[in-house]
ROSESE-926534 format. One record per residue (C-alpha): z, y, x; residue number from 1. Coordinates in Angstrom, 2 decimals, decimal comma. Layout:
// residues N
+---------+---------+---------+-----+
!      zz !      yy !      xx !   i !
+---------+---------+---------+-----+
!       Z !       Y !       X ! NUM !
...
+---------+---------+---------+-----+
// end
This chain:
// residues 312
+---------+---------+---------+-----+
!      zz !      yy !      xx !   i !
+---------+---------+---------+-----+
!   12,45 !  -12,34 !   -9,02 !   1 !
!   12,00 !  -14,21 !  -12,14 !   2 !
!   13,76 !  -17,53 !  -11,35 !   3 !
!   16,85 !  -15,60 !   -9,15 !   4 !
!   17,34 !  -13,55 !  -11,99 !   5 !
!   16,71 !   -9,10 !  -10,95 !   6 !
!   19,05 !   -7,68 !   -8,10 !   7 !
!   19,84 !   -4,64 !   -7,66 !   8 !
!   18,84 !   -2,85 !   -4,37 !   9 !
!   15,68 !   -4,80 !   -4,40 !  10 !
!   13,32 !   -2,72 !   -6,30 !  11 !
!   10,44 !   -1,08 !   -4,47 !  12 !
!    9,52 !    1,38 !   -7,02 !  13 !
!   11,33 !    4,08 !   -9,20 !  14 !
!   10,08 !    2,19 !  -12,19 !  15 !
!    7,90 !   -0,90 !  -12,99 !  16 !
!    4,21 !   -0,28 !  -12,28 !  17 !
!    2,26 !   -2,66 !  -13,85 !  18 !
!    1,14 !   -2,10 !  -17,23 !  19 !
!    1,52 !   -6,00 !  -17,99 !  20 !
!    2,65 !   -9,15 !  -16,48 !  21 !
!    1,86 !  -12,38 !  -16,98 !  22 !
!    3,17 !  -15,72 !  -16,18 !  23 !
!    3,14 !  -20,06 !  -16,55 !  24 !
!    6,75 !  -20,10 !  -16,82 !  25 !
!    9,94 !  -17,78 !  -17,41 !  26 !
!   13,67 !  -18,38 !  -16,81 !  27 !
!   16,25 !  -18,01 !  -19,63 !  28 !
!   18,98 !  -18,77 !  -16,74 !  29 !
!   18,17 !  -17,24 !  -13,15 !  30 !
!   20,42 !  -18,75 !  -10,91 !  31 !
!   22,18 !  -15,96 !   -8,24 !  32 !
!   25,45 !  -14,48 !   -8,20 !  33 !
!   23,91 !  -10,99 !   -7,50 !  34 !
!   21,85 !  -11,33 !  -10,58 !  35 !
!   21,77 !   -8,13 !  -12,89 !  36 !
!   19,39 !   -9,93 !  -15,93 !  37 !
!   16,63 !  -11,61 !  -16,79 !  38 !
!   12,82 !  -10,77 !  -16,39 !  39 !
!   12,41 !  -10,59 !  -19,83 !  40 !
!   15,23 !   -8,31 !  -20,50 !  41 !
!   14,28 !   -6,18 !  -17,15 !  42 !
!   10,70 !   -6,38 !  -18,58 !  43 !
!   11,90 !   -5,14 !  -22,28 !  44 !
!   14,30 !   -1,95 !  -20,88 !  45 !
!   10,92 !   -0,51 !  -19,51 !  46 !
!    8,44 !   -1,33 !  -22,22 !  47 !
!    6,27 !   -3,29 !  -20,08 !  48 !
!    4,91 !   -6,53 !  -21,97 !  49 !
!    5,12 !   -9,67 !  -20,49 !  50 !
!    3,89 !  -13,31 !  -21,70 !  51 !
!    4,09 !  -16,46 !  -20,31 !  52 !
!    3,28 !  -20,17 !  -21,00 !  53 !
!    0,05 !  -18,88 !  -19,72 !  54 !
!   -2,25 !  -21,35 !  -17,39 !  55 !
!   -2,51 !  -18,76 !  -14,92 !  56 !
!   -4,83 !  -21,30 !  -12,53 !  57 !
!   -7,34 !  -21,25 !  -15,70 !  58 !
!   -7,36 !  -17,27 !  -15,16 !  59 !
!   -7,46 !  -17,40 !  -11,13 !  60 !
!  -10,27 !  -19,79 !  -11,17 !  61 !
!  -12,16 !  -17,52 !  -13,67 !  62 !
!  -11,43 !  -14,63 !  -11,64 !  63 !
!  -12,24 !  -16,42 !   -8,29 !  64 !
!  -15,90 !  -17,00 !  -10,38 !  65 !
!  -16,48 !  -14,00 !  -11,93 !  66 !
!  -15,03 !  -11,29 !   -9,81 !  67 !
!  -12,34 !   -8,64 !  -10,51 !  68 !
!  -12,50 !   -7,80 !  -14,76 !  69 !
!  -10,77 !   -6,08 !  -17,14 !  70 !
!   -7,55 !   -7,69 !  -19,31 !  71 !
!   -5,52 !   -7,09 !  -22,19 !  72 !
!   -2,36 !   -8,91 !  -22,96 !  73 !
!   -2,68 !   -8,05 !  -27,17 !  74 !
!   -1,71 !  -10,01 !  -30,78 !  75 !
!   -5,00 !   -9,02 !  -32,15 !  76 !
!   -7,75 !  -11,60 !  -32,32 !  77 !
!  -10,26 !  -12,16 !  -29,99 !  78 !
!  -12,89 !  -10,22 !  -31,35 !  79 !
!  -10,61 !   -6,72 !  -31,71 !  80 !
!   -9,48 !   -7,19 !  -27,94 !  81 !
!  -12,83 !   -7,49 !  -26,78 !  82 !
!  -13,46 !   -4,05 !  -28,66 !  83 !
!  -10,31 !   -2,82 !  -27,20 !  84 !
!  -11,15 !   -3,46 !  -23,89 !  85 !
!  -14,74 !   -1,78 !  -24,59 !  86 !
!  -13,19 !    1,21 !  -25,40 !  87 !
!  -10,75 !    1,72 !  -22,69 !  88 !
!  -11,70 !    3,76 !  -19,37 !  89 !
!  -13,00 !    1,13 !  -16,59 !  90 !
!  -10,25 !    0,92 !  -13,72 !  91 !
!  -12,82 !    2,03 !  -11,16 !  92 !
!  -12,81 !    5,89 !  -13,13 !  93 !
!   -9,12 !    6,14 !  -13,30 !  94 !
!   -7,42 !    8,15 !  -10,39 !  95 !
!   -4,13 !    5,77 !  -10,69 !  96 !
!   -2,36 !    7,81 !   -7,58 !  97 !
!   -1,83 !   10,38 !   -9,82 !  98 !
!    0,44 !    8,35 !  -11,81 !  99 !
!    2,41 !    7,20 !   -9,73 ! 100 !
!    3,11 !    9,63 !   -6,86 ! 101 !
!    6,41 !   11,04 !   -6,56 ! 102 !
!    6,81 !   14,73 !   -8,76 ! 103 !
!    8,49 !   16,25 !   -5,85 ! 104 !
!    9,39 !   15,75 !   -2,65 ! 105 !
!   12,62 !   13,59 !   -1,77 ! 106 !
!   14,71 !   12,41 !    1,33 ! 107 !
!   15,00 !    8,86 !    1,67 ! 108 !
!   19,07 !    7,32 !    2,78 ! 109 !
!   20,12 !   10,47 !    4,78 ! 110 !
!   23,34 !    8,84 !    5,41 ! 111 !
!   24,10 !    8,74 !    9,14 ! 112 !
!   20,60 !   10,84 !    9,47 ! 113 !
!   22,67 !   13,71 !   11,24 ! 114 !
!   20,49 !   13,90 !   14,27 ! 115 !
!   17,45 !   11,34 !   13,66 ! 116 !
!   14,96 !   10,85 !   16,29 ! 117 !
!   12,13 !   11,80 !   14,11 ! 118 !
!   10,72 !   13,56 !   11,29 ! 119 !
!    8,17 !   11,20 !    9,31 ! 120 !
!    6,44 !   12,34 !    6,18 ! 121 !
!    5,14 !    9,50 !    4,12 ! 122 !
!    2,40 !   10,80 !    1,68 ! 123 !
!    2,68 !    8,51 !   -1,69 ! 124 !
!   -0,05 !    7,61 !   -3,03 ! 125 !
!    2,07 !    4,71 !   -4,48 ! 126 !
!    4,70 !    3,49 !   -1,74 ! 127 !
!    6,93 !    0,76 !   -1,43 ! 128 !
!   10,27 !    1,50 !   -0,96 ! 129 !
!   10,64 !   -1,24 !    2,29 ! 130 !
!    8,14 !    1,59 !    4,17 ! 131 !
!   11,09 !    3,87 !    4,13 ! 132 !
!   13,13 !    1,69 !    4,93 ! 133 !
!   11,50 !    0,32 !    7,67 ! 134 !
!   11,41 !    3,91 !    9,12 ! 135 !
!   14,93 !    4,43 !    8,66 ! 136 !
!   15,94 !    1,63 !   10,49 ! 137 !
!   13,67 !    2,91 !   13,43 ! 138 !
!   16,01 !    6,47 !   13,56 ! 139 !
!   13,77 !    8,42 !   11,59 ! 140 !
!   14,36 !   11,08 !    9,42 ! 141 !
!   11,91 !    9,96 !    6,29 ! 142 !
!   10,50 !   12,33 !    3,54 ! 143 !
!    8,43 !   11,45 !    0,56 ! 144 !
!    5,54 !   14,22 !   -0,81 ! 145 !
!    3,44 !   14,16 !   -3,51 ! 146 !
!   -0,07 !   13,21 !   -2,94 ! 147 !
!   -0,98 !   16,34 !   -4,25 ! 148 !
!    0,49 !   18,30 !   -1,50 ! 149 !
!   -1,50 !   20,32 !    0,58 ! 150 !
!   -1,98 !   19,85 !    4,54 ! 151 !
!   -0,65 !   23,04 !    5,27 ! 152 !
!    2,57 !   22,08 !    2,80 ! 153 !
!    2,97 !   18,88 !    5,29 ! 154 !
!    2,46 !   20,71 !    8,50 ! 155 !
!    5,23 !   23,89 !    7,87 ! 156 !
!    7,37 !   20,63 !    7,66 ! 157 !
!    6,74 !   20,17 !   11,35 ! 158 !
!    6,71 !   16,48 !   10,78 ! 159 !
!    6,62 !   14,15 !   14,22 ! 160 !
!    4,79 !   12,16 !   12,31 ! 161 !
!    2,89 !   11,03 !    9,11 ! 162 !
!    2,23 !    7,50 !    6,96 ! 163 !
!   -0,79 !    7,48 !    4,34 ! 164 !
!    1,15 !    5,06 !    2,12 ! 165 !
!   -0,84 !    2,13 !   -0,02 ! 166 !
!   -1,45 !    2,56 !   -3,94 ! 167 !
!   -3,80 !    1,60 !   -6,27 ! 168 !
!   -7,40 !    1,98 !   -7,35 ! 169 !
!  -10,82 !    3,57 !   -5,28 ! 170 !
!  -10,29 !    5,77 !   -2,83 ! 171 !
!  -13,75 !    7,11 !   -3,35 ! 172 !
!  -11,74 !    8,95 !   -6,60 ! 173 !
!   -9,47 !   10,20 !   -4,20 ! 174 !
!  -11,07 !   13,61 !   -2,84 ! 175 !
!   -8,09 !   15,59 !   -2,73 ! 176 !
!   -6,57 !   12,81 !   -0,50 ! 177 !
!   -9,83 !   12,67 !    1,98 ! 178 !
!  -10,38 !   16,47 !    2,41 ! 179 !
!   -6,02 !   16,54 !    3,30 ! 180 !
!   -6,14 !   13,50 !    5,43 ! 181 !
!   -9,13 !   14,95 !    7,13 ! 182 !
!   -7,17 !   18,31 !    7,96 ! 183 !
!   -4,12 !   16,61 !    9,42 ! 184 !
!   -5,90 !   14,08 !   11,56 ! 185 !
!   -5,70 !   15,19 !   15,03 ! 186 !
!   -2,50 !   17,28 !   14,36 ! 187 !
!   -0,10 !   14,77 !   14,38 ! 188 !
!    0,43 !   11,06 !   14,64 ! 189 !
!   -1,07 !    9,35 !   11,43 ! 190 !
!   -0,06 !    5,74 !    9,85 ! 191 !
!   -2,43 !    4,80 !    7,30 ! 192 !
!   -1,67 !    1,35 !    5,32 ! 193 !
!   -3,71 !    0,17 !    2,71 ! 194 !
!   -5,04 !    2,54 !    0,47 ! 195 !
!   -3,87 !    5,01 !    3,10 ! 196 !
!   -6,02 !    3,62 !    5,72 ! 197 !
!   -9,26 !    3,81 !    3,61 ! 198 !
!   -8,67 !    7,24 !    2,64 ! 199 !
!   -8,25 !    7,69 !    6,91 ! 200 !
!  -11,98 !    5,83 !    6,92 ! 201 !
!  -13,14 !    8,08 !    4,64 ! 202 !
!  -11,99 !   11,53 !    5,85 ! 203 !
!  -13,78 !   10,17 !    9,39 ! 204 !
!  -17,09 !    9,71 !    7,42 ! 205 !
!  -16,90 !    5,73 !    6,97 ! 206 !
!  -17,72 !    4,92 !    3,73 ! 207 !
!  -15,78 !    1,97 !    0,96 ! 208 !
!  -16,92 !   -0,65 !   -1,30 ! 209 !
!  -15,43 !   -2,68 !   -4,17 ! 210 !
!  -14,79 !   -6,45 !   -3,25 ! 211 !
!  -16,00 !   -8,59 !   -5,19 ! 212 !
!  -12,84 !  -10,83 !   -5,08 ! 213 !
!   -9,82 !   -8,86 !   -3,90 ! 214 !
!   -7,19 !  -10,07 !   -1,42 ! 215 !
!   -4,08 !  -10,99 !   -3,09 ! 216 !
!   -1,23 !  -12,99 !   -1,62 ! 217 !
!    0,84 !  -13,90 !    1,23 ! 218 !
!   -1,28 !  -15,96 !    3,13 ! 219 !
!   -4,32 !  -13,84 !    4,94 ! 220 !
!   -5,19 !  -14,55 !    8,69 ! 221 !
!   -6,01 !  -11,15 !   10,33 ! 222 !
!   -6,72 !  -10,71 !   14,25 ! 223 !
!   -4,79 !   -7,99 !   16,04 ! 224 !
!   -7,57 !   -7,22 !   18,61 ! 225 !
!   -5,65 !   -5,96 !   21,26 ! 226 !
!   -3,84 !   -8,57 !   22,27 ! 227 !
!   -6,04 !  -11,65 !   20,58 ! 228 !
!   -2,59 !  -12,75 !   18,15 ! 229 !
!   -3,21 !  -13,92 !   14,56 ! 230 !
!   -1,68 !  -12,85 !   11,86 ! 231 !
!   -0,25 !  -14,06 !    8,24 ! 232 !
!   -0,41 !  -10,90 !    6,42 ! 233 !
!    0,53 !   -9,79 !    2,93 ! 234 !
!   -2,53 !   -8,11 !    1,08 ! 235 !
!   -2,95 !   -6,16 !   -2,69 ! 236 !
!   -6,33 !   -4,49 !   -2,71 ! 237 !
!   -9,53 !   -4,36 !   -4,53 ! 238 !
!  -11,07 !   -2,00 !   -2,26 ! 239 !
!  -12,36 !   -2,20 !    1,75 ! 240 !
!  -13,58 !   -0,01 !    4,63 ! 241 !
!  -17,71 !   -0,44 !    5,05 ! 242 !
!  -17,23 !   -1,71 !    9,49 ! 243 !
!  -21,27 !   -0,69 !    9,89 ! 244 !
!  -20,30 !    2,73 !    8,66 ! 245 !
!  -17,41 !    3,61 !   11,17 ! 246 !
!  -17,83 !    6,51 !   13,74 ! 247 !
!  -18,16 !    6,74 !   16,73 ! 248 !
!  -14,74 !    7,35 !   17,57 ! 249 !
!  -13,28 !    4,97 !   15,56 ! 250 !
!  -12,74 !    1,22 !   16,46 ! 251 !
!  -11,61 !   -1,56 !   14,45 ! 252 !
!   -8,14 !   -3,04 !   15,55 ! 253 !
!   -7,45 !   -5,53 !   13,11 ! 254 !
!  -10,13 !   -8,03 !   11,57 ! 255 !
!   -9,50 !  -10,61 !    8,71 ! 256 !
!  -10,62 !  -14,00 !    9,85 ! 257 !
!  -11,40 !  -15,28 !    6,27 ! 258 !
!  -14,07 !  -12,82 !    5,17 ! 259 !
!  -14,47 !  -10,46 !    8,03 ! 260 !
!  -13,71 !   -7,43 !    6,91 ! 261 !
!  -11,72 !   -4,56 !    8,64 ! 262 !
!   -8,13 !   -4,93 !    8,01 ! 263 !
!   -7,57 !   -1,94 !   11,08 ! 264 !
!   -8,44 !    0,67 !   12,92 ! 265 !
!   -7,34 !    3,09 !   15,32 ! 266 !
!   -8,63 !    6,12 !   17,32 ! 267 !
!  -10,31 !    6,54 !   20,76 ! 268 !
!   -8,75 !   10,01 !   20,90 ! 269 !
!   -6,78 !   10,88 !   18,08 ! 270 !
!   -2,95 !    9,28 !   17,99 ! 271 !
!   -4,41 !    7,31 !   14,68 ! 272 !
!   -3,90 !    3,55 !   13,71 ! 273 !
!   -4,32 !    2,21 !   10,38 ! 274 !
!   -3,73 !   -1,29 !    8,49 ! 275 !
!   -5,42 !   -2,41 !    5,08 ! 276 !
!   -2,63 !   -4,74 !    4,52 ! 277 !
!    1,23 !   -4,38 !    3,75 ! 278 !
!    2,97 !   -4,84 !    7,11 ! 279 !
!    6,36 !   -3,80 !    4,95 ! 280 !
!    6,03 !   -7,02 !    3,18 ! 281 !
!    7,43 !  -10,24 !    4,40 ! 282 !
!    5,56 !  -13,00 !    4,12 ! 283 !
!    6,74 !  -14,10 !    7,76 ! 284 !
!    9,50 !  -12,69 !    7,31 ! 285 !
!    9,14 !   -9,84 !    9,85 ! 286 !
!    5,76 !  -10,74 !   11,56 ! 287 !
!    4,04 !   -7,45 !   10,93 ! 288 !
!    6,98 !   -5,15 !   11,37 ! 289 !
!    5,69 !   -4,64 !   14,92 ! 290 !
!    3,06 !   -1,93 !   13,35 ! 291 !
!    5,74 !    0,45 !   12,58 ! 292 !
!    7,05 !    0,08 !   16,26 ! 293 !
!    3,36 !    1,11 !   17,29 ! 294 !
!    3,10 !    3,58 !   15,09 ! 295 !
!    6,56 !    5,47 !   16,50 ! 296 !
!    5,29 !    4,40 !   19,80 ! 297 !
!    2,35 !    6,85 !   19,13 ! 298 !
!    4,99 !    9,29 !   17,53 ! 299 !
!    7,00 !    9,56 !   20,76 ! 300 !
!    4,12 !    9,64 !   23,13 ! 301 !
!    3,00 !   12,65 !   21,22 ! 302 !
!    6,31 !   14,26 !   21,62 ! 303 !
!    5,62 !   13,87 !   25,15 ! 304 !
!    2,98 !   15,53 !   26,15 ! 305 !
!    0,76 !   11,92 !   26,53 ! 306 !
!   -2,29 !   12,55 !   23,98 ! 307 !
!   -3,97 !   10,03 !   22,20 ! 308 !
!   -3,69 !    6,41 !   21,68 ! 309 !
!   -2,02 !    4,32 !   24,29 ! 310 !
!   -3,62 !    0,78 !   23,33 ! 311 !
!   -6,12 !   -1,21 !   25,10 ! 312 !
+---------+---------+---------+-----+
// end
């Protein structure tokens, strides 16, 4: 938001989330009448440093080399960052969820909610706010739990049905996550995006791995299987779901057509269907939107009587 200045109504997060940021170039005069500051002084009220006058190609190109690595953003000299950076805990032993889950549970916009279609619970592991949005807009009643809560806590909601949300860092760190997922799959109709769908992978016995360069960006082809349509998704992960390790009754549904990998799945019996990208992003603007109409597709199927998963 840097050059339109920061708006409110737009954030996606209680708070900022990044512990840094980094940039080539920074406006002094963002240019929108809905404009509420700077980045710098929206940067400053939350104690997140920023820098800029950076050559962020020089870093992307080292990245794009060398694979994901540790950073610092730091006024000591070379030498004491490097120590710095020795001494801090490697991002693949950090369980990040943890910090930034929701505390408690929370209703999302109840206005007009008086007699929703739906009840969705959306476990955060580190949500955007568009998901709930995107779910109000389809008639849903929407409620955001901890990631700590227990299956049985979700269930005595009688929810009609549930999204695994994205977040950050391995789901392999994420046991608490797995063994809950695994306990409400088959119960109810499941959403998992991102980080949600690998922890889905996971709790079905697939196994993850670390990419060596992450997906970042707006601009990643993926293949919706069943129907043959390609994609340009928005992705923000580090982490990916091992395809020769699926079971049997999973299936991929969604493939990315620059590396490969499995950017979906869904169930041959279960009402399950997952994405490893961000179909609340907008990179089209609305392209992938269409997996939330799936996903209450499943929801109302279920409330029908009709079983599993309705796609060829």
């Amino acid at each position: 938001q840097g050059n339109y200045g920061i708006h409110q109504g737009f954030d996606e997060s209680r708070r900022i989330q990044a512990a840094g940021f980094v940039v080539r170039e920074q406006s002094d005069t963002p240019s929108s009448a809905g404009s509420r500051g700077t980045l710098h002084e929206f940067l400053a009220s939350q104690g997140v440093p920023g820098i800029y006058d950076v050559d962020t190609r020089a870093i992307t190109r080292r990245l794009r080399n060398r694979g994901v690595m540790m950073g610092v953003i730091t006024l000591d000299s070379p030498q004491e960052a490097l120590a710095r950076l020795r001494d801090l805990p490697r991002y693949d032993d950090v369980d990040f969820v943890r910090t930034v889950t929701t505390d408690k549970p929370y209703h999302w916009d109840t206005e007009g909610a008086d007699r929703p279609k739906h009840r969705i619970l959306v476990d955060d592991y580190g949500l955007k706010y568009n998901i709930l949005r995107l779910l109000r807009q389809r008639d849903c009643e929407v409620i955001a739990v901890p990631a700590s809560a227990s299956a049985e806590d979700v269930l005595s909601q009688k929810p009609d049905g549930i999204v695994l949300s994205p977040g950050p860092g391995d789901p392999a760190l994420l046991d608490y996550a797995v063994a809950n997922a695994g306990k409400l799959i088959g119960r109810v109709p499941i959403l998992g995006i991102c980080l949600g769908h690998q922890i889905v992978g996971r709790a079905l016995g697939a196994k993850t791995f670390k990419l060596k360069f992450g997906h970042r960006g707006a601009n990643h082809p993926v293949k919706d299987m069943a129907t043959g349509r390609v994609y340009i998704t928005a992705q923000n992960h580090g982490y990916a779901v091992d395809g020769d390790t699926l079971p049997s009754g999973l299936r991929v549904s969604h493939l990315n057509l620059n590396d490969g990998t499995v950017e979906g799945m869904s169930h041959r019996e279960h009402p399950l269907i997952t994405i490893q990208y961000h179909s609340e992003a907008s990179p089209g603007p609305k392209d992938n939107e269409y997996l939330f109409d799936r996903f209450i597709g499943l929801v109302e199927a279920a409330k029908l009587g009709q079983g599993g998963l309705k796609i060829s």
